[in-house]
N, C-alpha and C positions, 0 to 999 in steps of 0.2 A: 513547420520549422524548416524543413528542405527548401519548401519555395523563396522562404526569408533568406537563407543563405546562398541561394541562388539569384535570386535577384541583388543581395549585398555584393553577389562574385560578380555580376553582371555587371556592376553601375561603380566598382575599383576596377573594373578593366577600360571603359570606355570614360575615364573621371582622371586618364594621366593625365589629361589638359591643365586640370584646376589647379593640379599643384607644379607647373611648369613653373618659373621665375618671370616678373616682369621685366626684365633685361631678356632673358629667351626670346619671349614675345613681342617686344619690342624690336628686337636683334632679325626676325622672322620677316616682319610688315615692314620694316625696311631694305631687305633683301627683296622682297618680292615688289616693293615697289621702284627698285634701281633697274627689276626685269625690263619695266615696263619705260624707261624713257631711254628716248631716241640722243643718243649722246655724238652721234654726227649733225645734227639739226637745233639751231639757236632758239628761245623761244621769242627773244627781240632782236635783231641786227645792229650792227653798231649804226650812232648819227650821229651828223654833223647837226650844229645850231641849229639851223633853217632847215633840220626836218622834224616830223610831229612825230611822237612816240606815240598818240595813242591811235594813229592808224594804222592797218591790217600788218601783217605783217611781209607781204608782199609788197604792199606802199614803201612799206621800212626799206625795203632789200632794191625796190628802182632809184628810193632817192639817196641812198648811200651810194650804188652802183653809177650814178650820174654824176653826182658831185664829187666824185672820185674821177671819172671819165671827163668833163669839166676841167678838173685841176691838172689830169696829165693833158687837154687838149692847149688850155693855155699855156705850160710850161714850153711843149715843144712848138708852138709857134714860134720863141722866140730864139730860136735855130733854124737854120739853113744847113739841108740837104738834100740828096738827088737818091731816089730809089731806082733800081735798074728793074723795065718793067719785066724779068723774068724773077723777080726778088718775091718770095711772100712775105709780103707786107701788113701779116696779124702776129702782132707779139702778146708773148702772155707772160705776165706778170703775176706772180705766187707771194704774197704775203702772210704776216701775221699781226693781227692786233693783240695786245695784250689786257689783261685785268684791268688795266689804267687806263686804255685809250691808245698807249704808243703804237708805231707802226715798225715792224722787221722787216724788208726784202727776204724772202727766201730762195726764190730760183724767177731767172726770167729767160725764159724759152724766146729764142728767134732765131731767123735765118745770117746764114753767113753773112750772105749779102750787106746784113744791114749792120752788120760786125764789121765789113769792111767798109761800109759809106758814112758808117759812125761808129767809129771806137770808143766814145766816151758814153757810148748809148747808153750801159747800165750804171754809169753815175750819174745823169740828168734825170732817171725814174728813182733811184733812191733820194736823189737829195729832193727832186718832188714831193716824194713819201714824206720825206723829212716835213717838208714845209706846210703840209696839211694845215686847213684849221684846228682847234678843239675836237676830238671826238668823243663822246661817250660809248663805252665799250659794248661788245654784244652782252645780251646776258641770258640764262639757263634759269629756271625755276628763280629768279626776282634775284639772284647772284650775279655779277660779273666774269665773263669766263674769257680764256682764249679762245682764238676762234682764224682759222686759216682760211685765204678769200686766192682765187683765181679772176683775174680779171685777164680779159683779152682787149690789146690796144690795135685800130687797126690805121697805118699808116697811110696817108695818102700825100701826093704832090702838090697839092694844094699851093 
């Protein structure tokens, strides 16, 4: 009889599982699975039309990165300016896409220089922004998310 109570004492000590709730456990395996994703890191990049979604995800991240570089390299061809060659001439442009697709300027780093050879400089790269094609937004676990992009533009005299 001791051993029966002993083993019954043994198997309600290691048996609090069973009577946990399935919201606990549920509540648990979803915790522990939020541990595990990388929440600075997209799981698809945003595109444009004319890129394939079901290529790697580094295909995703050149042909968004192109056709973005693309779009500002035509916009400022069709401006005239003069870079002074002690100017750094790489600007970096900080956006945001959003859940839709839209695009935000957030912050565009440059030198003086090109503040003083082109004052209008940081409305020709937002109204660019502006003028994007269609894009389909980054997305997280098959979700659409925000998602904030650094792109660096590098000027030349061309």
């Amino acid at each position: 009889m001791r051993k029966f109570l002993a083993i019954l004492l043994l198997c309600s000590c290691f048996s609090c599982g069973l009577f946990e709730s399935k919201e606990a456990k549920t509540q648990k395996l979803v915790n522990k699975e939020m541990l595990t994703i990388d929440w600075n890191d997209v799981d698809n990049y945003p595109l444009f039309e004319n890129c394939d979604e079901s290529t790697s995800k580094t295909m995703q991240r050149q042909c968004f990165e192109r056709e973005l570089l693309n779009h500002f390299s035509a916009t400022l061809q069709e401006f005239e300016f003069v870079i002074d060659p002690d100017t750094n001439t790489t600007v970096y442009v900080d956006f945001l896409i959003d859940q839709e697709g839209k695009i935000t300027v957030v912050d565009i780093e440059k030198d003086k220089g090109i503040e003083k050879t082109m004052p209008d400089f940081d409305g020709i790269i937002s109204q660019s922004l502006r003028n994007l094609p269609p894009l389909a937004p980054a997305l997280k676990r098959g979700i659409p998310v925000r998602a904030k992009f650094r792109i660096p533009i590098v000027l030349s005299a061309n």
